[in-house]
Every structure is written in structure tokens, then in C-alpha cells.
DRENVO-60582 format. One line per field, with one value per residue (C-alpha): residue number from 1; z, x, y. Coordinates in Angstrom, 3 decimals, decimal comma. Example, Ala and Ser with C-alpha at 12.3 -4.5 7.8 and 13.67 -1.06 7.14 Angstrom:
2
seq	[1;2]
z	[7,800;7,140]
x	[12,300;13,670]
y	[-4,500;-1,060]
END
This chain:
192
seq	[1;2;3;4;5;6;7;8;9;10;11;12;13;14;15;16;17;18;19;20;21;22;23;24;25;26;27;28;29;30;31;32;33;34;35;36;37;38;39;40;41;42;43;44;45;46;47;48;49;50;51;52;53;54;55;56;57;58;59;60;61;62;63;64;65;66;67;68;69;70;71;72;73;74;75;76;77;78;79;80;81;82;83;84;85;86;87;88;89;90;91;92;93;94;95;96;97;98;99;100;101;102;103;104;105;106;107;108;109;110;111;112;113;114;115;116;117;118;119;120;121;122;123;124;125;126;127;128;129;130;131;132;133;134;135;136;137;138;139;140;141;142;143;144;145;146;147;148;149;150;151;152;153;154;155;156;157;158;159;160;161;162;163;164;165;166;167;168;169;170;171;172;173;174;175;176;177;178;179;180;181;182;183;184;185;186;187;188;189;190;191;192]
z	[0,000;-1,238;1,645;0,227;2,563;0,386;0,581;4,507;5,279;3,259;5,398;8,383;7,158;6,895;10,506;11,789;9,673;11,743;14,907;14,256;13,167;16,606;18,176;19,107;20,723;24,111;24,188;23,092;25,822;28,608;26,795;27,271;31,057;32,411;30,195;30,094;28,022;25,707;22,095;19,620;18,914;16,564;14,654;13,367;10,579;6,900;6,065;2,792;4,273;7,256;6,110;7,541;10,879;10,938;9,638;12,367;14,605;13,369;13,752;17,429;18,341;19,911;18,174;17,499;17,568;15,438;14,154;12,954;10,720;9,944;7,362;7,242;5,276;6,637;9,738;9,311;9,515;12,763;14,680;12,140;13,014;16,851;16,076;13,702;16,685;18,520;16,561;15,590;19,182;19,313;23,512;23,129;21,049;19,077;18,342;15,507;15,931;12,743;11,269;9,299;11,283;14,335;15,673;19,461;21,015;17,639;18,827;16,313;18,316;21,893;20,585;19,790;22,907;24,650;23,229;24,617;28,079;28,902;28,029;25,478;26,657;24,604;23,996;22,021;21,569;22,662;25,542;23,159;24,037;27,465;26,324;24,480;26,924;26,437;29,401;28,888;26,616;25,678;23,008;21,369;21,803;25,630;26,035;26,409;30,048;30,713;31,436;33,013;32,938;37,007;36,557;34,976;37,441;35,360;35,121;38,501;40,331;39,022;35,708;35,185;33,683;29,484;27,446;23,713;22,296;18,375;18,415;17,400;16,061;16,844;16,036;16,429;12,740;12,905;12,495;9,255;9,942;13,182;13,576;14,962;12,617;13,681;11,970;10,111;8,750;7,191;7,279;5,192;5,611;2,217;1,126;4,083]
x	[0,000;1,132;1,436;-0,197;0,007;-2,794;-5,409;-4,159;-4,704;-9,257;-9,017;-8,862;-10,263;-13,577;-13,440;-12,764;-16,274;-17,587;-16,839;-17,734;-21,443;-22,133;-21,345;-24,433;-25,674;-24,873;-25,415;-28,734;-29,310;-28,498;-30,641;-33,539;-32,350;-31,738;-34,692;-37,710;-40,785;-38,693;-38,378;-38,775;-34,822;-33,576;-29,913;-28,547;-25,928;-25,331;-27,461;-25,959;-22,507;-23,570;-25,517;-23,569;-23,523;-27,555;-27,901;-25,853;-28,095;-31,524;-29,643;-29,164;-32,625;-35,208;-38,316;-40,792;-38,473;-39,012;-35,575;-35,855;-33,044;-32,557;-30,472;-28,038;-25,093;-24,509;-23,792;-26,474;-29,168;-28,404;-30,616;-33,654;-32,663;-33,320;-36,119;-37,527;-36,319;-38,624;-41,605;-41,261;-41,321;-37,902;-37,136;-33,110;-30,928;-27,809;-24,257;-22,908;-18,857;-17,950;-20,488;-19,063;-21,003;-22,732;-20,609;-19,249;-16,888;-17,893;-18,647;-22,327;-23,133;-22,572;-25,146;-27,399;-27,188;-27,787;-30,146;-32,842;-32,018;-32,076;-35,715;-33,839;-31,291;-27,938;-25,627;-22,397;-20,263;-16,742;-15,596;-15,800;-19,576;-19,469;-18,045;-21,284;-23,182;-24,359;-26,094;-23,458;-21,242;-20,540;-18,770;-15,533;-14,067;-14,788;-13,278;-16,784;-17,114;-19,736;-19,248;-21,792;-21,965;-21,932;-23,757;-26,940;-29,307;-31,565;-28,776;-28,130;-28,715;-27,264;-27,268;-27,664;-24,692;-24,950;-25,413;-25,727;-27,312;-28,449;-32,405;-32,448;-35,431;-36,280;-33,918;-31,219;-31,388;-30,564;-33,106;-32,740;-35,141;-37,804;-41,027;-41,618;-39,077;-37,753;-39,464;-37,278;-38,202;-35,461;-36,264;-34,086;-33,642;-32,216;-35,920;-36,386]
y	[0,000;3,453;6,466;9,198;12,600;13,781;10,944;10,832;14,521;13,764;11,123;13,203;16,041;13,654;12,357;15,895;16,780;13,742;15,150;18,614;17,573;16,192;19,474;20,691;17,829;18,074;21,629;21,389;18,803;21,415;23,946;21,698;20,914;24,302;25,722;23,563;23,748;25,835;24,387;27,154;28,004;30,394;31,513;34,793;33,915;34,104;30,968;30,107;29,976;28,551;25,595;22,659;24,368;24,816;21,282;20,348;22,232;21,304;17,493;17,992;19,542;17,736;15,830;18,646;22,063;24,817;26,852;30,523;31,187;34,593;34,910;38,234;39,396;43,077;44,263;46,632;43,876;42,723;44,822;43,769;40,483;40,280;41,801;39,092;36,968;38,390;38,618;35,239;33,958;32,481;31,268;29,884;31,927;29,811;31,219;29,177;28,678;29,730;32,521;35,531;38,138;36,277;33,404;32,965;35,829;38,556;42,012;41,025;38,252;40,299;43,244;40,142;38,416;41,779;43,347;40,769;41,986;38,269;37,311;34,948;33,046;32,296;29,755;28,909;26,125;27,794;29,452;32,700;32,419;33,298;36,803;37,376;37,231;33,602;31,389;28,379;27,111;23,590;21,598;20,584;23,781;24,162;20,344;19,039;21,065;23,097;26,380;28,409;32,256;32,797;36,338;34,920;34,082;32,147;28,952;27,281;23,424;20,880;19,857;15,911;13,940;14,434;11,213;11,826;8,207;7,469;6,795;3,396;1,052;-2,084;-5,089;-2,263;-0,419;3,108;5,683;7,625;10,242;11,542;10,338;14,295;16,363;19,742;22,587;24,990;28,527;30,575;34,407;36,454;39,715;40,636;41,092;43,724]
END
């Protein structure tokens, strides 16, 4: 067998894409914990860039979500944007890691966060979250801990030990799909 550094470095390119697209899971998962009831999430990014990161997203939300995307490409729009987030009922705000305007620890994402006043609650994936103003943080890029903003009230107790398992059905087949999908409207506020 031939070494080839190139084939080597899709190889783990591909596994890194694994890895990344399970991201949101356990984040989600302490969402629902510390927030009950609360399944209508929503996303401020550039949606066409973004698309493997929302898919990821939608992936990791539970049976019977609704996601608000609202799609922006200015800096200008981010303002219209919370407020679509708002009229459109959104309850758990999500900072995408990678977003050109409104990902975790970008000055876009803080005058997001903020501008609810805390009536939504935040989160991000990175400990660059916690500097937006976000509720917690968890993922890959916080080592899988949890951190907690300690000035937000609305987060305390202790949150249950996170287990992240595939839905499986009977005679142990993986599920392909939900038999409650997540419900995904994409707002975009180039027409506005």
C-alpha cells in the first residue's frame, strides 16, 4: 500500500467533519435541562454559508423544535434580526462557531445576545460564548465542560450527567429520519 500525505490529510479532514457535526448535541441537551418547556430556537448567521452548521443544529434539536433562521449578510441587519427573533417567538438563542457576522466571542453576536435583556437566553459552543453574553457554553471547543456564565441568574442546580445516544429502532437499525421532525423557517432579511 502506497502512503499518500494527500489521501491521509481527506481522510482526516472527513473524521474531523464527523466530529464537528455532533457538536451541538450536548449543548442542546443542557438547553432543554436548564430551560424547560422551551423548544422554539432560533440563529442569526449568513445561512448560505452557514448551512452545515444549521444542519448540524436542526440534527441535534429535539423531536418537534421549530428553528428561525434569519439569514443576514450586513452588519447593518443585525438589529432587524433580533427583532424578527422576537416577533417570531424564538425562547433559546444559538451562536454558531464559525459565522461571518454572528458566531461565538464577535462584537455582532454580543449586541445580539444583549439586546434581549435576557428574556432569550444564549448559547455557544466555545468558551468565546461566554463573552457574548451567552447562558453556557458547551462543546468541542470548551473540552466538552460546561461552562456556566456565574452572573446569569436564570442557570443554577445541578445539571444531570450528558449522554448523547443514536435513536435506534427495533432489532437495532438506525433511524434515518424523526417520527416528529424539527421545523425549520429561514427568514431572510435581504428582502427587508
Amino acid at each position: 500500500m502506497l502512503f499518500c500525505p494527500r489521501t491521509r490529510l481527506f481522510a482526516l479532514a472527513a473524521l474531523s467533519t464527523v466530529l464537528v457535526a455532533e457538536d451541538f448535541g450536548p449543548v442542546v441537551k443542557v438547553a432543554g435541562l436548564a430551560f424547560p418547556g422551551r423548544t422554539h430556537f432560533g440563529v442569526v448567521c449568513n445561512y448560505g454559508r452557514s448551512l452545515d452548521a444549521v444542519g448540524d443544529l436542526v440534527r441535534a434539536l429535539p423531536a418537534g423544535s421549530t428553528l428561525t433562521v434569519v439569514d443576514t449578510h450586513d452588519p447593518s441587519q443585525i438589529g432587524a434580526a433580533g427583532s424578527v427573533i422576537v416577533r417570531h417567538g424564538v425562547q433559546l438563542l444559538a451562536l454558531l462557531p464559525n459565522d461571518l457576522l454572528v458566531r461565538d466571542g464577535s462584537a455582532f453576536a454580543t449586541s445580539l445576545v444583549k439586546r434581549f435583556n435576557g428574556s432569550i437566553p444564549a448559547f455557544g459552543t466555545s468558551s468565546a460564548a461566554m463573552q457574548n453574553g451567552c447562558a453556557f457554553a458547551l462543546g468541542r471547543r470548551t473540552n466538552w465542560k460546561l461552562l456556566v456564565n456565574p452572573g446569569d441568574p436564570r442557570v443554577k442546580g445541578v445539571i444531570e450527567d450528558i449522554k448523547i445516544e443514536q435513536e435506534v429502532l427495533p432489532y437495532g437499525l438506525p433511524t434515518t429520519g424523526r417520527l416528529h421532525p424539527t421545523s425549520v423557517q429561514v427568514v431572510s432579511m435581504a428582502s427587508r
